[in-house]
N, C-alpha and C positions, 0 to 999 in steps of 0.2 A: 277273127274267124266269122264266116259268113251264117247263118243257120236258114234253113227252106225247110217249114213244115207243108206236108199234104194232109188235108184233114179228111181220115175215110169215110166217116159220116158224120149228119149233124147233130150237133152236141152243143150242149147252152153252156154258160161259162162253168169249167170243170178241172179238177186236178188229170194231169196225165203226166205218163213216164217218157222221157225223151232215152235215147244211149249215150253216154258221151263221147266226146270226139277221142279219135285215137291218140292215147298220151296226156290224157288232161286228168289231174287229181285234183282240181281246185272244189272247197266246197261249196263256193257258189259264183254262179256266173249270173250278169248283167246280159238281158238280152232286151237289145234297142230297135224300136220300130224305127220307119224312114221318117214316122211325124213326131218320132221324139220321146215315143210313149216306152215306158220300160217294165221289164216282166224281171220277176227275179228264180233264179232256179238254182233250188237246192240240191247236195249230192246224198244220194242213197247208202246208206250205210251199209256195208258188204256187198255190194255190186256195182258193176258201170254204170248209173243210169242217173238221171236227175228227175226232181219231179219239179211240177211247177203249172201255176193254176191260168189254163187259157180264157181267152172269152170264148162267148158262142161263134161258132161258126159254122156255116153249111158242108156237108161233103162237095168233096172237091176241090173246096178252096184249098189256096195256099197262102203261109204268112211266112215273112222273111224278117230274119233280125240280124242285128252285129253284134256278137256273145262276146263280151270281156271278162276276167276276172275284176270280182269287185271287191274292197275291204268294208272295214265299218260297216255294213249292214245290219239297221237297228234289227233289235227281236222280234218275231210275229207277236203284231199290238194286240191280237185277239186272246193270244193266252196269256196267261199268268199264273206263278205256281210257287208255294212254300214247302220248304221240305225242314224233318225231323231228322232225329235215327230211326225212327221206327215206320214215315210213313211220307209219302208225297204229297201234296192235294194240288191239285189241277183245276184252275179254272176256266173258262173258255166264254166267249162272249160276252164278257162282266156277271158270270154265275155260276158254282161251284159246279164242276164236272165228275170228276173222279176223285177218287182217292188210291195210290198201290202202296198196300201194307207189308214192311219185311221185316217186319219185329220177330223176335227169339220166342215169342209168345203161343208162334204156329207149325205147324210143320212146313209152310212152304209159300211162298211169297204170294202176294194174291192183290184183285184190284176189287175195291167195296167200298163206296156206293159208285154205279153210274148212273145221272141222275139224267130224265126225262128234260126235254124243252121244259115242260112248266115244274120240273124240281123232285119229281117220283124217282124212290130207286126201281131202276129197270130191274136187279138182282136180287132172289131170295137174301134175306139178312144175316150173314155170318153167322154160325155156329162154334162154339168153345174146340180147342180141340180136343179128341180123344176123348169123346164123350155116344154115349148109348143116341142111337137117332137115323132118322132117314137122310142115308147119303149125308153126314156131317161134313164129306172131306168136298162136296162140291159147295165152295164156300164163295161163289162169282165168276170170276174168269178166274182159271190159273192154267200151270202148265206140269203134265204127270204122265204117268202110265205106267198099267198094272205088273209087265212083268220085264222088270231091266235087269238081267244074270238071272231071271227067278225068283227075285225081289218086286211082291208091289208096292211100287211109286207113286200109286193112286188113292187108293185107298189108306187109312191110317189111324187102323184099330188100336194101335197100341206102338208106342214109341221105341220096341226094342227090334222087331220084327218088320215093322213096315218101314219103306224107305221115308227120308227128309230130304228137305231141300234148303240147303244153309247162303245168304247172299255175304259173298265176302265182299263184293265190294257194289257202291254205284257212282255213276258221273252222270249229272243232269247237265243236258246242252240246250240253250235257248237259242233257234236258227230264225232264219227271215219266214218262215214256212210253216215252222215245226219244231214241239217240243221233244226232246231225244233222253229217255230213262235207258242210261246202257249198265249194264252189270257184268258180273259175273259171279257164278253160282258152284255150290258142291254138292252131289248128291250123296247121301250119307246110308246105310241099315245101322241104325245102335252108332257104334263111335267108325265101322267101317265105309271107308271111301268106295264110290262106286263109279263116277263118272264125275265131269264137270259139262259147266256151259257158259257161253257169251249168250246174252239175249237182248234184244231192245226194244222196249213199247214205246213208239211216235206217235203222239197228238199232234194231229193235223189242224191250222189255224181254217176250220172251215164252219158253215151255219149250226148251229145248235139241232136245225130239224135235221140235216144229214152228217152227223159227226162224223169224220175217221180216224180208227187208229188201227195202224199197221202193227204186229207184233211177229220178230225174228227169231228163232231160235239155232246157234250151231251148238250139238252136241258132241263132247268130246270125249273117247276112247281114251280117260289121259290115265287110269288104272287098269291099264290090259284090256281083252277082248271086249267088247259090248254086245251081247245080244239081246237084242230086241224082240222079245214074244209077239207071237198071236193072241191079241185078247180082246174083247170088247170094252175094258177098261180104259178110259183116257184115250190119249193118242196124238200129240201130245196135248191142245190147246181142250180147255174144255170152258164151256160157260153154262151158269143155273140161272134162268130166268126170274124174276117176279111171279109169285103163285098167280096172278091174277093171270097172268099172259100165258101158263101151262094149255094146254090143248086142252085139255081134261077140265078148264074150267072159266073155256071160252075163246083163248086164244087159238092162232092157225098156224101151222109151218107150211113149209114147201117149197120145193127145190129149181134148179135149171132145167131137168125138163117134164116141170109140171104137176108132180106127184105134192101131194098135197094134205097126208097124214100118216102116220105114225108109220103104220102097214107099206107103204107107199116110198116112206123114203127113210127106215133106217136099216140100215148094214147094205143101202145102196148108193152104189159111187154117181156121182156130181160134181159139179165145177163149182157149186154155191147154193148157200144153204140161208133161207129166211125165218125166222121166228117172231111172230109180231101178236101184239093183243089188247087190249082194253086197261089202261094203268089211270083210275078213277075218271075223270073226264073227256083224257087224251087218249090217242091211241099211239104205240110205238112199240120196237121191234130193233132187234139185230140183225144183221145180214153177214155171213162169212165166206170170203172167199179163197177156194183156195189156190194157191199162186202152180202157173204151170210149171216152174222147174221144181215144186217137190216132189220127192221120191213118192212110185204109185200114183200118179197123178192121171186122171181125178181121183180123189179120194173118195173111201166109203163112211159113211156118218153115222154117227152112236148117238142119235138125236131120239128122245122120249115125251109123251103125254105130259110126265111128272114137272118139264122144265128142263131135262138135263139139252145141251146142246155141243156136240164135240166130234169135230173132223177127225176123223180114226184108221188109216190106210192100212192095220192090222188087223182088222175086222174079219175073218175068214181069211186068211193070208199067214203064208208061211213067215216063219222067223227071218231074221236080217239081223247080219252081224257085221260091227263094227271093228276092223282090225285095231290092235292098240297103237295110239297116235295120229287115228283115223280121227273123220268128224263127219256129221250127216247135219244138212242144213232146211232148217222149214221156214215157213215164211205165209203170212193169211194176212190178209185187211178184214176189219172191221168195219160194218156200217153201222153206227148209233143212230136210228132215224127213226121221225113221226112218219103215222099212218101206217097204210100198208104195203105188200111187195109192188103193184103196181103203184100206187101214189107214190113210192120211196123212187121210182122207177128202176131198181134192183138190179135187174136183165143190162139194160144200159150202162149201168154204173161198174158191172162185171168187164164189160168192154173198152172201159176206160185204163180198168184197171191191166188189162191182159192184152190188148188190143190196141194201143196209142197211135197217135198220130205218124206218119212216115220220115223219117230226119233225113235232109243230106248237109253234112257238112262240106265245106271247101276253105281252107287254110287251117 
């Protein structure tokens, strides 16, 4: 198969999403320049698409390849990763990255620490659970929401009443690209089922000053009806910054178009959302975006002074109900990056992610 990018603008060497050709499940193809030089591109879990890291190039341009399926494809050299029962750690560029914890110990699966270019956790330090305290249940990135049947999912005062989130299972994939943490989960009130889900957090083999990780969620109708509340609670992804990077005490947010504090951009919808601040010497920040086929899109943001940060398209919006057997699919990138929303160049990065290069296939 032949492949012909047009590249809509210029863009330095970057991850983008190509489609793939009609009929192709491979999960990675071999794509060969005419001088010989080879790109590798990985398949997208739950959608057509491949991602795969270009060079720079100017708008306008176009680049051509011959796409094969390829085997043996060593692992992205950049990551490396041990896993427990109870926990993954992730490293990236030769230095601890992440950690996602899904020990019996919590209510609900979570990623703690995500550590700075030079080694700072970017996220307030987890909380015990079920414990007296401000906000204890935003414990980093996780994934919740306050009213699922009527039940909140987010919060978690007490273990009989509020909902859990149990991982029955996970498979860690090491790809040419990208590490893939896939699960599956059950949502629980006390010993009652309420829902289930497929989710997957990918760490992307990319610089330590602009990490990515994409995280998927299908939720699934698999005990009867679902409804989905209006709340400002969760929604589903939520993340707590590092106290130092809180607005409130020094750091800045601010959205796609422009609003730039508290007032400004929360319970208003946007395509991407920044959080960045002073984490002892360096400066760094998260970026989230949200993906255009989620439901409500763009979404409106449950973002706070205190640190909280979380895409919420139930913010002032009616309920949404899930027939039983049904499923609703969400889907955000992550940026883990130094500096700020310009220096990160944010806006750009948005475009890559939603915006890719033009494909035409032929054979």
């Amino acid at each position: 198969m032949r492949l012909r990018l047009s590249i809509p603008r210029t863009q330095p060497k970057t991850l983008v999403s190509i489609p793939a050709p009609t009929g192709c499940s491979e999960n990675c193809l071999a794509l060969r320049t005419e001088e010989g030089k080879q790109l590798l591109a990985e398949r997208d879990p739950g959608s057509p698409t491949y991602s795969v890291v270009l060079p720079a190039a100017n708008a306008g341009e176009v680049l051509e390849f011959e796409a094969e399926p390829t085997g043996g494809v060593r692992h992205a050299e950049g990551i490396a990763y041990a896993s427990s029962n109870e926990r993954v750690d992730v490293a990236l560029g030769g230095s601890p990255f992440l950690t996602y914890n899904f020990g019996p110990d919590f209510p609900k699966p979570f990623i703690n620490p995500v550590l700075s270019p030079q080694g700072s956790n970017m996220l307030r330090e987890p909380m015990p659970p079920y414990v007296k305290g401000e906000h204890p249940h935003q414990r980093g990135i996780v994934l919740g929401q306050g009213a699922l049947n009527g039940v909140d999912c987010w919060g978690e005062n007490n273990p009989e009443t509020f909902g859990r989130t149990v991982q029955d299972e996970i498979d860690v994939k090491h790809g040419p690209l990208s590490l893939f943490l896939n699960s599956r989960n059950s949502w629980f009130q006390g010993e009652k089922p309420l829902l289930s889900d497929r989710r997957t957090i990918r760490i992307f083999d990319a610089p330590r000053e602009r990490a990515i990780i994409d995280i998927a969620i299908e939720l699934q109708a698999s005990q009867g009806s679902l409804t989905i509340g209006g709340t400002k609670e969760g929604g589903f992804l939520g993340i707590r910054v590092a106290p130092s990077i809180y607005t409130s005490a020094g750091g800045q947010m601010g959205n796609s178009y422009g609003a730039s504090d508290e007032q400004g951009c929360w319970s208003k919808p946007a395509h991407w959302m920044d959080y960045f601040g002073p984490l002892g010497e360096e400066t760094a920040g998260f970026a989230v975006f949200d993906h255009p086929d989620n439901f409500r899109y763009p979404t409106t943001w449950h973002v706070r002074a205190y640190g909280l940060f979380a895409p919420n398209c139930w913010m002032h919006k009616p309920d949404h109900t899930i027939e039983e057997g049904n499923s609703l699919k969400f889907r955000w990138r992550i940026i883990v990056h130094a500096g700020n929303t310009t220096e990160a160049d944010i806006a750009n990065r948005f475009l890559d992610y939603v915006d890719g290069p033009r494909a035409l296939w032929d054979g």
